[in-house]
C-alpha positions in Angstrom: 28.5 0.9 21.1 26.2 -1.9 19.9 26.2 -3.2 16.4 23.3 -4.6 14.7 22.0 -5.5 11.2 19.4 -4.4 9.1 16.7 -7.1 7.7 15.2 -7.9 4.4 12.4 -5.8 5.9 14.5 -2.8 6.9 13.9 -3.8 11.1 16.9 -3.6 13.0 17.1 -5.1 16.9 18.6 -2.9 19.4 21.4 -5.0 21.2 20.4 -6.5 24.7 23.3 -4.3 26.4 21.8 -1.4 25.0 18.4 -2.4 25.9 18.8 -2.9 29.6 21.4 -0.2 30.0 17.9 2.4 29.3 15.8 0.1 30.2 14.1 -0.3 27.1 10.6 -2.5 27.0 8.9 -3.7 24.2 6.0 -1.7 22.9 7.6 1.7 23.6 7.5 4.1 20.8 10.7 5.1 19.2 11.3 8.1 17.2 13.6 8.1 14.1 15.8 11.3 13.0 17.9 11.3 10.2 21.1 13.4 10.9 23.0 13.4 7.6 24.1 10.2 5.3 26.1 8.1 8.1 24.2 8.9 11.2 20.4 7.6 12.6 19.4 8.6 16.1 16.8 6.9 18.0 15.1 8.7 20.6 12.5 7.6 23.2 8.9 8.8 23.3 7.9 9.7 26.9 5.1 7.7 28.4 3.0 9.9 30.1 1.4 7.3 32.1 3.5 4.1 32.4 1.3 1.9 33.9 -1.8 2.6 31.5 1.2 2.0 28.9 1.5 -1.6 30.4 -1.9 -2.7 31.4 -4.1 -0.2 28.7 -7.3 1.5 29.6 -9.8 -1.4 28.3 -11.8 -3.1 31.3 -10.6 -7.1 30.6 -12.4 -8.2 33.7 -15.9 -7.4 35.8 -13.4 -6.3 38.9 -11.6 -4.7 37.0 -9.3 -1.8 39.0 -9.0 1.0 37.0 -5.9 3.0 36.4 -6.7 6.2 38.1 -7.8 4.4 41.6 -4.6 2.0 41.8 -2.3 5.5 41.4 -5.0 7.2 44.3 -4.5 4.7 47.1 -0.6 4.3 46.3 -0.3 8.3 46.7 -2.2 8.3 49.8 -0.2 5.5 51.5 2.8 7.5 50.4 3.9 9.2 54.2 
């Protein structure tokens, strides 16, 4: 169990063993529950569609591949 402290601005940094024991990436959504006095959970919001999550759905370049055709051809190369 990870120990961590709580800043001026009430943020609070999840420990790096922690982090890459889930697998954690910046930008994912995290869900707060408050249990009773002593205890916080944190609990993961699923990403329905990781790779849009990464790269977004805004077109940032004329050739620009979009989301839907890169996850096509990777399932129809899949044998």
């Amino acid at each position: 169990m990870g120990k961590t402290k709580v800043t001026e601005k009430f943020q609070v940094t999840i420990p790096k063993d922690i982090r890459e024991k889930i697998g954690l990436m910046p930008g994912e959504i995290i869900e707060v529950e408050v249990m009773d006095e002593k205890t916080i959970v944190l609990k993961r919001d699923v990403v329905k569609n990781p790779l849009e999550h990464l790269i977004g759905k805004k077109q940032l370049f004329k050739n620009h591949i979009r989301v839907e055709n890169v996850e096509e051809a990777a399932e129809s190369n899949i044998h």
